[in-house]
C-alpha positions as CSV (number, residue, x, y, z in Angstrom):
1,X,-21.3,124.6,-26.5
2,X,-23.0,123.0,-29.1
3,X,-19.9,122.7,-31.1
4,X,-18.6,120.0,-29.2
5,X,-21.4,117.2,-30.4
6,X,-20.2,117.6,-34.0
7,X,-16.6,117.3,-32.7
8,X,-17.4,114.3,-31.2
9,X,-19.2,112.7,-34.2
10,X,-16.3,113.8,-36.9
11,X,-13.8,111.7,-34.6
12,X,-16.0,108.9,-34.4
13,X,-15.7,109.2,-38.4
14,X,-11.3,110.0,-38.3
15,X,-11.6,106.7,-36.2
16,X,-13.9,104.5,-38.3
17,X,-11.4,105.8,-41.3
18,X,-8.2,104.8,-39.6
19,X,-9.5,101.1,-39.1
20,X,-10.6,101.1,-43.5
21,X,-7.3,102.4,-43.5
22,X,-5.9,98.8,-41.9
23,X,-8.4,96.6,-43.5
24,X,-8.8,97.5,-47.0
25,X,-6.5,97.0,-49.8
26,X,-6.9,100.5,-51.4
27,X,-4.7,101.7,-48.4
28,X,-3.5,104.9,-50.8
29,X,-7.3,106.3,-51.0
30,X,-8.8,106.0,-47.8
31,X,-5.6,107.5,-46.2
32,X,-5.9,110.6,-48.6
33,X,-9.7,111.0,-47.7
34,X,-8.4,110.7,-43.4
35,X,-5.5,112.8,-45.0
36,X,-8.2,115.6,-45.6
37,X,-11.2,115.0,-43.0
38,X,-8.2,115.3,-40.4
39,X,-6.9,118.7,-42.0
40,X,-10.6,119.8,-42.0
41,X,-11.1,118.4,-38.5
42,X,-7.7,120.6,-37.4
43,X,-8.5,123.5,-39.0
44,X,-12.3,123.8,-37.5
45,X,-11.1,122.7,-34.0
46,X,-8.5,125.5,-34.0
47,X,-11.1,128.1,-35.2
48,X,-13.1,126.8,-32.3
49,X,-10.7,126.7,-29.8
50,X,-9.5,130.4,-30.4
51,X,-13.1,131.7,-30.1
52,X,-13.3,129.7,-26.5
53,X,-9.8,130.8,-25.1
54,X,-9.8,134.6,-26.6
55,X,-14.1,135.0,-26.3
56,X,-15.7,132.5,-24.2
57,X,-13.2,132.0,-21.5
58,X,-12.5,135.6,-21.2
59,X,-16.1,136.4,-20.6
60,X,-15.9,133.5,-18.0
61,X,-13.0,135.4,-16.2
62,X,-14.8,138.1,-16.0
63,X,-18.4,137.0,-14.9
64,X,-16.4,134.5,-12.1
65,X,-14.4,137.4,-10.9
66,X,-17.2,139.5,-10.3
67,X,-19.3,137.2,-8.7
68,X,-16.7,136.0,-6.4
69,X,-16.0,140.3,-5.6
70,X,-19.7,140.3,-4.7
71,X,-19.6,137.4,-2.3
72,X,-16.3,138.5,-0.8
73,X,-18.0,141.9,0.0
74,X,-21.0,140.3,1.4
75,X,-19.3,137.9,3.4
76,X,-17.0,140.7,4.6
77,X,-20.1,142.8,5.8
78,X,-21.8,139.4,8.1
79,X,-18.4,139.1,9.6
80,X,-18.5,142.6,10.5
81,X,-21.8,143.0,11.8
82,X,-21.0,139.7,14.0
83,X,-18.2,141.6,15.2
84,X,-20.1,144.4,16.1
């Protein structure tokens, strides 16, 4: 999905801010701005993870399930008709 890019780039960023975090001297502000971007980071990967597990995934189930029905049926009817 194109979620995931974003994701990607925003721990990129939660990573850059842990290293300020060990190099600067202002230790107390940089760790309250990670302090947030990883509560904002949490909170949209949840929202996006519930939409893939309860929507996405779901439909997945679905779609595989009856494609694998239809190939089971057809490869049931070739094995008959080489039986025959």
């Amino acid at each position: 999905m194109g979620e995931h890019g974003p994701f990607r780039k925003q721990l990129i960023a939660l990573f850059s801010l842990c290293n300020q975090v060990e190099m600067t001297e202002d230790k107390a502000a940089v760790y309250e701005e990670l302090r947030k971007e990883v509560i904002d980071f949490e909170k949209n990967l949840k929202f996006h993870s519930i939409r893939e597990e309860e929507i996405l995934f779901r439909m997945m189930e679905v779609y595989i399930s009856a494609k694998t029905e239809v190939r089971l049926r057809l490869w049931n009817m070739n094995m008959n008709k080489l039986m025959d």
